[in-house]
N, C-alpha and C positions, 0 to 999 in steps of 0.2 A: 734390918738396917741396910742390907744392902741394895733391897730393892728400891730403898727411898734413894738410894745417890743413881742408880741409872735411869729411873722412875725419867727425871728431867732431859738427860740427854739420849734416850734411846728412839721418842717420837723424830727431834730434829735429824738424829743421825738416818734415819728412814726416811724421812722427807728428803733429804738431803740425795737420797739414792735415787727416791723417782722423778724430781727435779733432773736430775742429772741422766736420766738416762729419755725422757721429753725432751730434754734438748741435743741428745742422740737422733731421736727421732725428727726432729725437726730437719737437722741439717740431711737425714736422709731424702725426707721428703721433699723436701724444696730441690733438692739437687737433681733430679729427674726433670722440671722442666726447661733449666737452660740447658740440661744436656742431649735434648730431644735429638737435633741439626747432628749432633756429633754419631750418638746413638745410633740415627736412620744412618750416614755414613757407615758405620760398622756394618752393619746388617744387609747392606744394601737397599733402603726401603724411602720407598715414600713416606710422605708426612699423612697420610692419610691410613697406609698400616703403619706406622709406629707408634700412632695416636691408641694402639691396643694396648700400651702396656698399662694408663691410664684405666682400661675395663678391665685386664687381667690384673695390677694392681689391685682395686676395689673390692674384684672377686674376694681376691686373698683376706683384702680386712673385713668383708665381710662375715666370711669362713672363720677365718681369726676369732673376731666378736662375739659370734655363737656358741663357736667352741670350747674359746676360754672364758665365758661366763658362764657357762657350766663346769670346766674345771675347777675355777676359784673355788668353787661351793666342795671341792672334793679332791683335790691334790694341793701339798704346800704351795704359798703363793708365791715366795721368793723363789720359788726350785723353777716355777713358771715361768715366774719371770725371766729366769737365767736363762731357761731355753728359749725365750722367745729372742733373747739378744744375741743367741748363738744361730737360731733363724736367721737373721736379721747380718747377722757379720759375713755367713757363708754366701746371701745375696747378693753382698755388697762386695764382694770379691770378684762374682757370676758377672754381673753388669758388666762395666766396662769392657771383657773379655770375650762378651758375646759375639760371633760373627753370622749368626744366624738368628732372623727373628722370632723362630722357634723358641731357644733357648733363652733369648732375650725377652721373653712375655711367662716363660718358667719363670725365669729370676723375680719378676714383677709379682707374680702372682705369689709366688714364696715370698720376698721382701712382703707381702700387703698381709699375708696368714702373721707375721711377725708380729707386725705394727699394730694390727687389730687385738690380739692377742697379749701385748706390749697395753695399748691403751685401755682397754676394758679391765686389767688389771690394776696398773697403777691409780686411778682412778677409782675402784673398789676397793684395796688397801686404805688407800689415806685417807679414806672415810672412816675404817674399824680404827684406824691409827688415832685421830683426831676427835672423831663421833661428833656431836653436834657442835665442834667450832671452827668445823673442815674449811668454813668458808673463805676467808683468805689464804688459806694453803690451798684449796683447790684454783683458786683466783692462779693464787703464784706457778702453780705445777705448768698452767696455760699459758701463762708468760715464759717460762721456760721452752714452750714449744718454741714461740716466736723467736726467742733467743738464739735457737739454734736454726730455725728458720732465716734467720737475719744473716748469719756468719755462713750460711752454706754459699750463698750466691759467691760471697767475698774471696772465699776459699777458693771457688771454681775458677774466676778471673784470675786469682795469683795462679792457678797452677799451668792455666792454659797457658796466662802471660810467660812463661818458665818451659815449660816442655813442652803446650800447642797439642795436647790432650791431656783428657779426661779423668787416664788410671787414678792416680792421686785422688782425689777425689772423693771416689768410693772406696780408697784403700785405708786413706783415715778414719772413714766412719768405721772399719772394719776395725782398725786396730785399736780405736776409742770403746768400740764395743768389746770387745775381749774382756781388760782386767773390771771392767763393769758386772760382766755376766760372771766372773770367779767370783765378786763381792758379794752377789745378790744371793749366788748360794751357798754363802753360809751367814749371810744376816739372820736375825732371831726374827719367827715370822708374827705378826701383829694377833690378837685374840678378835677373832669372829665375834659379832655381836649382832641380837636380832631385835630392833624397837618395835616398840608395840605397833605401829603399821604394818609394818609384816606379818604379824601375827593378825591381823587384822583382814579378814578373806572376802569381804565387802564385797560389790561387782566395780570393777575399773571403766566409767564411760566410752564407750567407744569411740565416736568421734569428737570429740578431744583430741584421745589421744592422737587418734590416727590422724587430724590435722597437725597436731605437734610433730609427729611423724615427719610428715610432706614437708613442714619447715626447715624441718632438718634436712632431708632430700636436696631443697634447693638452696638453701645457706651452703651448706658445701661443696655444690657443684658453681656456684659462683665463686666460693675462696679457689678452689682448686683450678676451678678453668682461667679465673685470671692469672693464678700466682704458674701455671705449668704454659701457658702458652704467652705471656706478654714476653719473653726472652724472643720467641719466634717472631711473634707481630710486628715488634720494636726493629729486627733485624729486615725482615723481609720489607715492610716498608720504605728502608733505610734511614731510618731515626735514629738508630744507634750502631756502633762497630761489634763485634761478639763480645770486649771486653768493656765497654760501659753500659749493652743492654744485661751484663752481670748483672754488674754495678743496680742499675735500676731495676730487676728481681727485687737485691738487695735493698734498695729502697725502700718498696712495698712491702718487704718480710719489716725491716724497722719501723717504722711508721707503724704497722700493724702490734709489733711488740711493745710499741710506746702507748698505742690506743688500750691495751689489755692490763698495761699499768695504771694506766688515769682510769678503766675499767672499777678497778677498786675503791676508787676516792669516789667516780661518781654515782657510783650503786647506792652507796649508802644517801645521795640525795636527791635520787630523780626513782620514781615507779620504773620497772619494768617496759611497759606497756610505752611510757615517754621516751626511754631511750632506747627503743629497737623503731621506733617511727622515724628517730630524729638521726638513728645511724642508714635507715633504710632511706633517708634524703640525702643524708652524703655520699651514700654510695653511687645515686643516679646523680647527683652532680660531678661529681668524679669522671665518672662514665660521659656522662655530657661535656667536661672538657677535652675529651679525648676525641670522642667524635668530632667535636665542632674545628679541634684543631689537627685533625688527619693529617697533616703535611707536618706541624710542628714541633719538635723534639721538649722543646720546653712544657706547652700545655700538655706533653704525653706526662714529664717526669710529675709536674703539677697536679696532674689528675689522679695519677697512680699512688701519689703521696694522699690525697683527700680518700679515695678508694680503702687503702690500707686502715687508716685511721678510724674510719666509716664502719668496714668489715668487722674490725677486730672486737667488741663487745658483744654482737651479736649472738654467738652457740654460748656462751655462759648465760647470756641476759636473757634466751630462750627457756634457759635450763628454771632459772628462777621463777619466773612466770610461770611455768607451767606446776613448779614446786608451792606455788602461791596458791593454784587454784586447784590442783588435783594430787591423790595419792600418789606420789613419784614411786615404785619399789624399784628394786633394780631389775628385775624383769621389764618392765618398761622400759626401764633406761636403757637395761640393753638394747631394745630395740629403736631408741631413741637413734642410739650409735651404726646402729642396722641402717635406717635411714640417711643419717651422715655419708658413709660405707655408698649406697647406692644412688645420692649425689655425686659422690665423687668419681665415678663411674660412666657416668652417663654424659652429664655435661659437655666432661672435657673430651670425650670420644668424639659426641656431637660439634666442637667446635672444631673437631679437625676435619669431619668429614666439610664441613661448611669452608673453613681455611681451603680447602682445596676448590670445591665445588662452585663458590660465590668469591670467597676473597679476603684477605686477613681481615676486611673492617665488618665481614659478619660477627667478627668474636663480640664485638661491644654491642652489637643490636642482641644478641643472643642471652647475654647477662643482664642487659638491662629489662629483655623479658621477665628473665627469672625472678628478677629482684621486684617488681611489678606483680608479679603473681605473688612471692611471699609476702609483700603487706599482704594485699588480698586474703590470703589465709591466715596470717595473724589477725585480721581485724575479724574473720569468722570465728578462729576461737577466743576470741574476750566475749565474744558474743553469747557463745553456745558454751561457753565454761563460765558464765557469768551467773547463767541460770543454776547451774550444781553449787557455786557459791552460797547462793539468796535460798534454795531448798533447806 
């Protein structure tokens, strides 16, 4: 009898904790790229080395990703998760404090060992949690990102507006994270479950997957190079003051959270295949209002709002597709996220070398590459995963 009365609220009360600790993650995320200007200040550095914390960053999630996809398989997950939020708190202290770039690309790379760690978890959980009706809770966990993605920008401008740095900042994500990481370890941890795909040792196509791979690759190096460098672009340009190119970070995390909501209403009536075409045309039209109105403060907010909205369906609606036409296990997956990890990585290091080398309006020619090559590879695997369908 008793298990029948927790039975009901024991999944929400776990959802309830990785929601909430994605939207931890969000606001740290996001908060690194309007704090770049502030950051190189501290450090002493150009825009062209403090564009490292972004690879040292990456590094970390990627490290993360590996590591804690094999832990999950073999230490408690909550215990994991705890530590990764206690990663994650002691970076967020490191940051702001840094006066060396040294230490300031340690923090980065520890913060990314977190977050990797942090996401390949939570994500693995609320599948054993859920099992096969994860899909709007996984929907939801991603809009959670966004959420706190959204409020990170908002936070930075009130505190700048207020003290005219930074500390703050990363001091509430730190103290947000704290009674999070005491919850997580001692929540009851969810029962491990293996479907018959797993058990199922088949051979995994190769290129497929490794094109889903590459997807992934450049899908995140577009969210991250835009959402970490339009705070710069928008400033150096002078389009906006440091407190309304917040503001429009914020913007684009909204808009992106709002796209990730309508996400869910429209999954269930458009294929896969139709809405990452038709997000991957709002995103160069976005992009195209930006370029075309270079000098404009309105066409930037305009574009970066179609941008946001464009982006945000994409790494789920990839996820599906490729769930549609090949064995997803999580060994894939993990490396699904592996990929992610080494978009985000690259890109935006590449858009700083170019910020410097060419000019802030290389960043938009540079994303509108990327976004250009991912159709590209998305239309090679409908192609080449069309055939393992029809076999």
């Amino acid at each position: 009898m008793p298990n029948q009365t927790t039975k009901p609220v024991q999944p929400l009360m776990l959802t309830a904790a990785y929601y909430l600790s994605f939207i931890i993650m969000g606001l740290a995320s996001a908060a690194e790229g309007p704090s770049l200007p502030t950051l190189a200040k501290h450090t002493s550095s150009p825009l062209e080395q403090i564009s490292l914390i972004f690879v040292f960053g990456s590094l970390g999630y990627l490290l993360g990703s590996l590591i804690g996809g094999r832990a999950y398989d073999r230490i408690p997950g909550h215990r994991l998760i705890a530590f990764s939020m206690l990663v994650i708190l002691s970076s967020a202290v490191i940051f702001p404090l840094a006066s060396t770039l040294w230490l300031l690309l340690l923090a980065a790379l520890t913060m990314g060992l977190g977050k990797g760690a942090l996401d390949v978890g939570c994500n693995t959980l609320l599948q054993w949690v859920h099992g096969e009706k994860v899909g709007p809770f996984m929907n939801g966990l991603h809009f959670s990102f966004g959420v706190g993605a959204f409020l990170s920008p908002i936070l930075l401008a009130q505190i700048i507006s207020i003290t005219h740095e930074i500390y703050w900042v990363f001091w509430t994500i730190a103290l947000l994270s704290l009674p999070l990481a005491v919850w997580f370890w001692f929540l009851p941890e969810p029962p491990a479950h293996l479907t018959t795909d797993d058990q199922n040792h088949s051979p995994i196509p190769f290129l497929p997957v490794l094109l889903i791979l590459l997807a992934f690759v450049l899908y995140t190096g577009a969210e991250v190079g835009f959402s970490s460098w339009i705070y710069t672009y928008a400033v150096t340009l002078n389009l906006a003051t440091t407190i309304t190119a917040a503001y429009l970070t914020s913007a684009f995390w909204g808009l992106f959270t709002v796209g990730r909501l309508l996400a869910i209403w429209i999954a269930s009536r458009a294929s896969p295949r139709t809405i990452l075409f038709t997000d991957v045309a709002g995103c160069l039209v976005g992009l195209g209002m930006i370029i075309i109105g270079r000098a404009s403060a309105p066409l930037l907010w305009i574009g970066s709002s179609i941008f946001g909205v464009s982006m945000a369906s994409i790494f789920p609606t990839i996820l599906m597709l490729a769930g549609e036409r090949l064995r997803v296990t999580g060994t894939v997956t993990g490396w699904f996220l592996v990929g992610g990890g080494v978009g985000g990585m690259l890109l935006p290091w590449l858009i700083g070398q170019a910020f410097v080398l060419i000019g802030p309006g290389s960043m938009m020619f540079i994303i509108v590459a990327d976004l250009i090559l991912e159709a590209m590879i998305l239309l090679a695997f409908t192609y080449s995963s069309r055939k393992i369908v029809l076999a």
